[in-house]
C-alpha positions as CSV (number, residue, x, y, z in Angstrom):
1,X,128.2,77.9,104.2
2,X,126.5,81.5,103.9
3,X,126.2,82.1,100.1
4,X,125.9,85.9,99.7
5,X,124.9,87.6,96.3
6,X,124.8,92.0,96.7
7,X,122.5,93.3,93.6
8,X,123.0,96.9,92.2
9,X,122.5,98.7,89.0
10,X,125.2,98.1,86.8
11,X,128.2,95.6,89.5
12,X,130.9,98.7,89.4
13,X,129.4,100.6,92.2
14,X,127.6,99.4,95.5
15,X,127.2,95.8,94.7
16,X,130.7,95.3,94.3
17,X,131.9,97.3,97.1
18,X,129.8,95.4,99.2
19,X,131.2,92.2,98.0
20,X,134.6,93.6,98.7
21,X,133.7,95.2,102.2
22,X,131.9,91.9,103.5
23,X,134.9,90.1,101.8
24,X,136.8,91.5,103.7
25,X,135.6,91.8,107.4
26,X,134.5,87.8,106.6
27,X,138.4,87.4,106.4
28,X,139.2,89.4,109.4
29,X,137.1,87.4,111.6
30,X,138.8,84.2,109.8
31,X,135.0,82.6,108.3
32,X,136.7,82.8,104.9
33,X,135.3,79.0,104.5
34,X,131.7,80.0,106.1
35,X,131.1,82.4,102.7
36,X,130.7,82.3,99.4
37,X,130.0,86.0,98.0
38,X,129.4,87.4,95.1
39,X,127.7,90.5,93.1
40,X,125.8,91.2,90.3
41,X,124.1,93.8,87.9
42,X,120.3,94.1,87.2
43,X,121.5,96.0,84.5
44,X,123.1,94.7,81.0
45,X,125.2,98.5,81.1
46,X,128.3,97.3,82.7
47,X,128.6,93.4,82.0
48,X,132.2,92.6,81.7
49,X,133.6,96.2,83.3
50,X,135.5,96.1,86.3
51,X,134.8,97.8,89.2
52,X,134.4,102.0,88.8
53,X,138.0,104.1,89.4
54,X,136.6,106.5,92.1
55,X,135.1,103.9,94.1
56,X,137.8,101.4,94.1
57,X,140.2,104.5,95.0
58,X,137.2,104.9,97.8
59,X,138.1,100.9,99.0
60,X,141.9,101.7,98.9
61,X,141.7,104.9,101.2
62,X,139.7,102.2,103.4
63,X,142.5,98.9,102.9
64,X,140.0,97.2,101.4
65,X,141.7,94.6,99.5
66,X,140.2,94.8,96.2
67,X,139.0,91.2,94.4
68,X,139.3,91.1,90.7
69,X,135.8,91.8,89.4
70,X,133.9,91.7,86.0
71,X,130.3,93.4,86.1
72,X,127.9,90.6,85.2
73,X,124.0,90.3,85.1
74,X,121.7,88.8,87.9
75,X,119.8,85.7,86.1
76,X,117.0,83.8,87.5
77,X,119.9,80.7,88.3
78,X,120.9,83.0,91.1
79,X,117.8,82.4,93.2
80,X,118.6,78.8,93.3
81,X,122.2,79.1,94.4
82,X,122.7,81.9,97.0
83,X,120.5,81.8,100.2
84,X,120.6,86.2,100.5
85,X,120.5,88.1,97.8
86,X,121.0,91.8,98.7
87,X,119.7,94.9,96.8
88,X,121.1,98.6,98.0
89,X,117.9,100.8,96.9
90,X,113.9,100.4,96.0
91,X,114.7,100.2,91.9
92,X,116.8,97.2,92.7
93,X,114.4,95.2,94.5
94,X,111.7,95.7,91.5
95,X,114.4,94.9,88.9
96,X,115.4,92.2,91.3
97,X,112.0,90.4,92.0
98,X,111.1,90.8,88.2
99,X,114.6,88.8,87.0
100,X,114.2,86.5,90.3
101,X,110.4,85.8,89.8
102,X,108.3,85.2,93.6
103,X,110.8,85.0,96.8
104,X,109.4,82.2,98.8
105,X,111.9,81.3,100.3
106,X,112.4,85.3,101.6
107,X,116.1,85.7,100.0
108,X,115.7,88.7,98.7
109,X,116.4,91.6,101.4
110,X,117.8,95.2,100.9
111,X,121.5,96.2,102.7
112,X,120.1,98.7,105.0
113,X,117.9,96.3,106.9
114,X,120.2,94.9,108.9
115,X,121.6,98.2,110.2
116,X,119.6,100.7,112.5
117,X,118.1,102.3,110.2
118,X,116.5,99.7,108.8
119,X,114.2,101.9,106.2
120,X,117.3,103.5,104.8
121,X,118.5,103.1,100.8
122,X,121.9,103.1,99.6
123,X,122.4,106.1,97.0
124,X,123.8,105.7,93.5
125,X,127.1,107.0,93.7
126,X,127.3,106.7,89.8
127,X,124.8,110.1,90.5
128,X,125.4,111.6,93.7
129,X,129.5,111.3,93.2
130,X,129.3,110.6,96.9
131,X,131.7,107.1,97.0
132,X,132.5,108.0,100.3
133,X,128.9,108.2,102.0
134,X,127.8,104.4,99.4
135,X,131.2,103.0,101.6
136,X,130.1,104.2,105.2
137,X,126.6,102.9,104.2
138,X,127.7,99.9,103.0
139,X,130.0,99.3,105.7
140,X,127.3,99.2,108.1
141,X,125.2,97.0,106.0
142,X,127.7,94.3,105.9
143,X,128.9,94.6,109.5
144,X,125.1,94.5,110.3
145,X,124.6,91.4,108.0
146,X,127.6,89.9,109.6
147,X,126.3,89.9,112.8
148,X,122.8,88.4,112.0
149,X,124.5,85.4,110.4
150,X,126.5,85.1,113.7
């Protein structure tokens, strides 16, 4: 079993719509059993708020199934108990490695890698109100991710 954790900001935005997009094409492909995902916050903003309005009106327009989600923190536990742990932007990886601590065991990997455009960040849509361009991003993170697992 994969165990998947997406890291963003503050869990309302990207992190979660990437656990709800991968989620989802993990069911389509019937692996339900082969993943465990989850997301989290680097942030303490959000802990406890579900996921934003305009993005989960973003995942509807997509049938996206939407998962009942509480924002929560990243904690150093985490390292231990997913094997990828998946940032969507540069500030994440920093906040990321300093909650983590060192990545020996290389889990810690940003979205856009595994698409082709590899250098590529995810953009807040918190700021750039753009849900729409964080979904197609994200999309083709997770079907990219998908298909290195495979």
């Amino acid at each position: 079993m994969y165990r998947i954790l997406f890291v963003c900001h503050g869990n309302i935005c990207r992190s979660t719509c990437a656990q709800m997009v991968f989620s989802d094409l993990v069911a389509k492909e019937a692996l339900p059993n082969d993943f465990f995902i989850d997301s989290a916050a680097t942030s303490t903003e959000e802990i406890g708020n579900p996921i934003y309005p305009p993005m989960a009106q973003t995942l509807k327009s997509h049938n996206i199934p939407l998962i009942a989600h509480q924002a929560r923190r990243l904690s150093r536990s985490d390292y231990e108990c997913f094997d990828y742990i998946i940032g969507m932007d540069s500030e994440n990886l920093y906040y990321m490695r300093r909650i983590l601590g060192e990545d020996l065991e290389h889990k810690i990997h940003l979205l856009m890698e595994y698409t082709q455009t590899p250098q590529a960040l995810i953009e807040d849509p918190w700021y750039t109100r753009d849900f729409e361009k964080a979904y197609i991003d994200i999309l083709a993170g997770c079907r990219g991710l998908l298909a290195h697992l495979r």
